[in-house]
C-alpha positions, 0 to 999 in steps of 0.5 A, spaced: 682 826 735 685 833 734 686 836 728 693 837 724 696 844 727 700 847 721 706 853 724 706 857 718 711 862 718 711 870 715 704 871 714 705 878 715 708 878 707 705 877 700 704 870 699 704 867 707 698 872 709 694 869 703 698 863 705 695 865 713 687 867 709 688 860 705 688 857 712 682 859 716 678 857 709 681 850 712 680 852 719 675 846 720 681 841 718 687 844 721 689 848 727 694 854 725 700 856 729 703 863 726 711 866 728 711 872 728 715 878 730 712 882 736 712 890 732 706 894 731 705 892 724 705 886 725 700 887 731 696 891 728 695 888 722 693 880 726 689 884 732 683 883 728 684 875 729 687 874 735 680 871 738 679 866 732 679 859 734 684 853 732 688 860 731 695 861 735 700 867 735 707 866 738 710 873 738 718 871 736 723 871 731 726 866 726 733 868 728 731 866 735 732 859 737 728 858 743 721 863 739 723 857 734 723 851 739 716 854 742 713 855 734 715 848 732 712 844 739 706 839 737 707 842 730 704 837 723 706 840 718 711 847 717 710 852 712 717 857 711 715 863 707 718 867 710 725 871 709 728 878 708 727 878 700 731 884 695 732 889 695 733 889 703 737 882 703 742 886 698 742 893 702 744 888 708 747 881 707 749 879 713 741 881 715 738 877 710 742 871 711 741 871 719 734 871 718 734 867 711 739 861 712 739 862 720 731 862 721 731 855 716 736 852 721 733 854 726 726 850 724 730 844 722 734 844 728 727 845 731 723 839 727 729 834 729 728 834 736 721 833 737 719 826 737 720 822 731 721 829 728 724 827 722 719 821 720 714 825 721 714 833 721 713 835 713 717 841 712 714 846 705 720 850 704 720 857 699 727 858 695 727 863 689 727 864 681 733 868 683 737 862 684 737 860 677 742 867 676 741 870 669 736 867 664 737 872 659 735 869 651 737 864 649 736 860 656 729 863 657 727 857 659 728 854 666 727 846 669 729 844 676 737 841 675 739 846 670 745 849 674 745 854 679 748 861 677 746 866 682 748 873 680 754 877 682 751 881 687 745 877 688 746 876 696 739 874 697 739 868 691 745 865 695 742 865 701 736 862 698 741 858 695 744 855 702 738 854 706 735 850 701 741 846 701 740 845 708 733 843 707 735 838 702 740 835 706 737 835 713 735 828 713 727 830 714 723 825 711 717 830 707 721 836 706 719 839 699 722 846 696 718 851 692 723 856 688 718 861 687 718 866 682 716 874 681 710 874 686 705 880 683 702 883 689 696 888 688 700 894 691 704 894 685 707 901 686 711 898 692 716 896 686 717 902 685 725 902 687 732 902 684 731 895 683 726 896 678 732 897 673 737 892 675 733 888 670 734 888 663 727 890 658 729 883 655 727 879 660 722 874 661 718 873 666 712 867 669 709 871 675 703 868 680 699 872 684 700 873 692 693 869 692 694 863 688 702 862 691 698 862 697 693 858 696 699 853 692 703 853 699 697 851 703 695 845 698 702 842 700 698 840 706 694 835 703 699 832 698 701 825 697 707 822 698 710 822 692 710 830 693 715 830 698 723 830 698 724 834 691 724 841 689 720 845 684 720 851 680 713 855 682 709 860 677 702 862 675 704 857 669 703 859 661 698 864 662 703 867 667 707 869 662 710 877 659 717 879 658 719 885 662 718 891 657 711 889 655 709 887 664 712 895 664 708 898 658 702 895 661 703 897 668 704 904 666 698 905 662 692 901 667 696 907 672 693 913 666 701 915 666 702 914 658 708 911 654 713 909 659 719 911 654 717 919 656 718 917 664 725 912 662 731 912 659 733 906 655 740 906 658 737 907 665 736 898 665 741 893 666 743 889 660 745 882 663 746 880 672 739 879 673 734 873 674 727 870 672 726 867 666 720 862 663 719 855 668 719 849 663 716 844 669 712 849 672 705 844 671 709 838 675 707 843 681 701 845 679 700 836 678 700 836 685 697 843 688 691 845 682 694 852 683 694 855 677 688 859 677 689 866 675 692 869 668 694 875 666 687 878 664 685 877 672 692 880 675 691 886 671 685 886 673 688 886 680 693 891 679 688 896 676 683 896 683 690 897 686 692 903 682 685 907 682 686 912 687 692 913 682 689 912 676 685 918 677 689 923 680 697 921 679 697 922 672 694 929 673 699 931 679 706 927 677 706 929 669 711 925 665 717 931 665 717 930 673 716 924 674 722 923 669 727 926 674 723 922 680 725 916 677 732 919 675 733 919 684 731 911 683 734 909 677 742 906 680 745 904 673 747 912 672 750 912 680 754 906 678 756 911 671 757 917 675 761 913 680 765 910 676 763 903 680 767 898 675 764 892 679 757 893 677 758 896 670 761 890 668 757 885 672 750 890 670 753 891 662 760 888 661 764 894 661 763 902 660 763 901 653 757 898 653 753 902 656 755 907 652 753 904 646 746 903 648 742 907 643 735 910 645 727 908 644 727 910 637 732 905 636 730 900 639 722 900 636 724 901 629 732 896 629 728 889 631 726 886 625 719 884 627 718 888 633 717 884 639 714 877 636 722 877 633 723 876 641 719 870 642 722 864 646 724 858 643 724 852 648 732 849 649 732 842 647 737 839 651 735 833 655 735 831 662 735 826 669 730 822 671 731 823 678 728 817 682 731 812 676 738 813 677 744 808 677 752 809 679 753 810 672 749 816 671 752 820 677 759 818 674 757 821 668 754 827 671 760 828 675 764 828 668 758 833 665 761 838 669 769 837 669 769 833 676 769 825 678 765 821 683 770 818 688 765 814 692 764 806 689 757 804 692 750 806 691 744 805 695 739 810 692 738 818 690 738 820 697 745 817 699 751 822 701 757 821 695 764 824 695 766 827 689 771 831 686 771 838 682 775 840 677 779 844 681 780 838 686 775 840 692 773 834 694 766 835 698 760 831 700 751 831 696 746 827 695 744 826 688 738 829 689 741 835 691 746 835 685 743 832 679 736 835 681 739 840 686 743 844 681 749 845 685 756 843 685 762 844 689 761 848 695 768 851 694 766 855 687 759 856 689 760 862 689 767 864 689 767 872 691 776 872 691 777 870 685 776 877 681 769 881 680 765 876 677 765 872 683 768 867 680 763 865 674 768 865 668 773 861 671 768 855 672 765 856 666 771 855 663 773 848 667 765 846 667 762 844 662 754 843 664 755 850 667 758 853 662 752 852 657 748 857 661 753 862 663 754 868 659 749 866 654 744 871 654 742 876 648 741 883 648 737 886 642 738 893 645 745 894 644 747 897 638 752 893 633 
């Protein structure tokens, strides 16, 4: 009997090329297939495994159905990394969402028309943390339901967001989706981009490391049947977890590069608009996958192999004063000032006003009563849905939880299609499994870009109440009274 083949798609990135590694440790128990783009990269970064046997590689692209059809073709199983991630999808929407929501209907629209397709093929798909939208304390901590609040110019969370929908909705039996939070990879310097200062210092963050998100992603290949049909939210777990200033102090002094307060400026980082945050169910995925592995001392320890050939000679070479006027070059929030960009100031900080109110690092070090242990999250004590034990009450009560109304009158379980109503009386069509555990709502208002600068969030925040206790609620220690 053949062995199980495995299409695994974007290997050629962090977590699906250990994904792809993780795969040929397995190679006496599944065969793998790859997709992956024809260009010299990718060609010679996999020439040293094309003679590998139970390997096959189809040279193609996501966005092409006929390379997807022959990808899926007598597959088992389909593992779905890959995607145009930030800051590229942001620099290039209309990119990131033919490869990101193109590419998974490629590969559902694939699935469906093998034989017995939908019953048989088990589909892992890979969603983001970015989904969530800005988690700022005192809503550091994020499970699975909490509504989704992509932030304003976050074109890549809303693709995330529309091709889970899809997966969610495609009518497969063993689908499972991963909201998959900051990867570390071990060439850490490839952070270096004006992204860097999108994120407020504030933040809180519970990486995984490329090895264990791909070792998680391929131990869905032997999960039971329970597993399938949910989302969960994917992390290295507890011992994975650091705010963004303490992540960036860190980083800098494993590089011998000193106090990163001489290199930045505190007005240089966002204040709000950004995403990732503390996973309160993170241990549900690691129930059925065992991948938490690595924490924090074992990916500093990774970071630091990575950055010795620097550690030995940046330093010395790029001394704080010039590397203070590379980093202004990066450094995106003094464009958006300088050019008077009011869309993302206000999204970014709230208004000009703000940012200039923004003191410096002397104020900050010495104006938080108790320094950093002042900033330690506290866990959100509201309550939750048990997804698989759900009557129609409990979605009529849902439904009023965020301004609207349930206007279907049977139920048959959590995976029937429902009408509802929104507060501003559009009528659609979800599952409750997409809605409740999901996090969406009405498709009409996610998100609505026309209805002024902040894509709309205000105005439903005023109108639904179970998104307006996470929207607009964050703190900024930072800025001066």
């Amino acid at each position: 009997m053949p062995s199980p083949r495995v299409l695994l798609t974007g290997a050629s990135g962090s977590m699906g090329f250990e994904a792809f590694l993780e795969l040929r440790r397995r190679s006496s128990d599944y065969s793998t297939r790859l997709i992956l783009r024809p260009s010299q990269v990718n060609r010679k970064m996999f020439a040293r495994y094309l003679d590998d046997p139970g390997l096959e590689i189809v040279w193609g692209d996501l966005t092409n159905p006929d390379d997807v059809e022959r990808a899926v073709e007598g597959v088992d199983f389909v593992l779905h990394p890959a995607a145009m991630i930030s800051p590229g999808a942001d620099q290039n929407p209309a990119a990131a969402r033919e490869i990101n929501v193109g590419g998974t209907e490629n590969i559902l629209a694939s699935i469906l028309r093998q034989p017995d397709g939908a019953e048989r093929i088990r589909l892992v798909s890979v969603g983001s943390v970015a989904q969530y939208g800005d988690r700022l304390p005192p809503r550091e901590w994020i499970r699975v339901g909490d509504p989704l609040i992509p932030s304003v110019h976050d074109h890549y969370a809303l693709t995330k967001c529309e091709a889970e929908k899809q997966v969610v909705e495609s009518g497969l039996r063993h689908w499972a989706s991963l909201r998959q939070t900051f990867i570390v990879p071990p060439k850490i310097l490839s952070l270096l981009d004006s992204i860097l200062f999108h994120q407020p210092l504030e933040q809180r963050i519970e990486f995984i490391t490329s090895r264990d998100a791909g070792y998680g992603l391929v131990q869905c290949l032997d999960a039971p049947e329970d597993f399938w049909g949910r989302i969960y939210n994917m992390s290295g777990g507890p011992a994975c977890r650091i705010d963004y200033e303490q992540f960036i102090d860190d980083q800098f002094r494993l590089a011998g590069l000193g106090d990163y307060r001489k290199i930045f400026e505190r007005n240089w980082f966002a204040l709000k608009n950004f995403h990732c945050g503390y996973f309160e169910d993170s241990g549900e995925l690691d129930h059925y996958l065992g991948h938490f592995r690595d924490d924090l001392s074992d990916t500093y320890a990774m970071i630091e192999e990575a950055l010795r050939p620097w550690m030995k000679w940046g330093a010395r070479l790029a001394p704080a004063p010039l590397l203070n006027l590379l980093a202004r070059r990066w450094a995106e929030p003094l464009q958006w000032i300088a050019e008077n960009d009011d869309a993302r100031i206000k999204a970014f900080f709230g208004s000009r006003e703000a940012w200039e109110g923004i003191p410096g690092w002397d104020w900050a070090r010495v104006g938080i009563p108790g320094g950093r242990d002042a900033r330690a999250p506290s866990r959100d004590d509201r309550s939750g849905h048990t997804f698989r034990d759900i009557g129609r009450e409990d979605l009529v009560d849902f439904a009023h939880s965020r301004g609207g109304s349930l206007l279907s009158s049977d139920f048959e379980g959590w995976r029937q299609q429902h009408r509802w109503r929104c507060a501003l009386k559009h009528e659609f069509q979800a599952s409750p499994v997409l809605l409740l555990e999901g996090g969406y709502w009405c498709p009409e208002c996610f998100p609505c870009p026309e209805v002024g600068r902040d894509w709309g969030w205000d105005h439903q925040a005023e109108v639904d109440p179970l998104l307006g206790r996470f929207y607009g609620k964050g703190s900024s220690p930072h800025v001066a009274a």
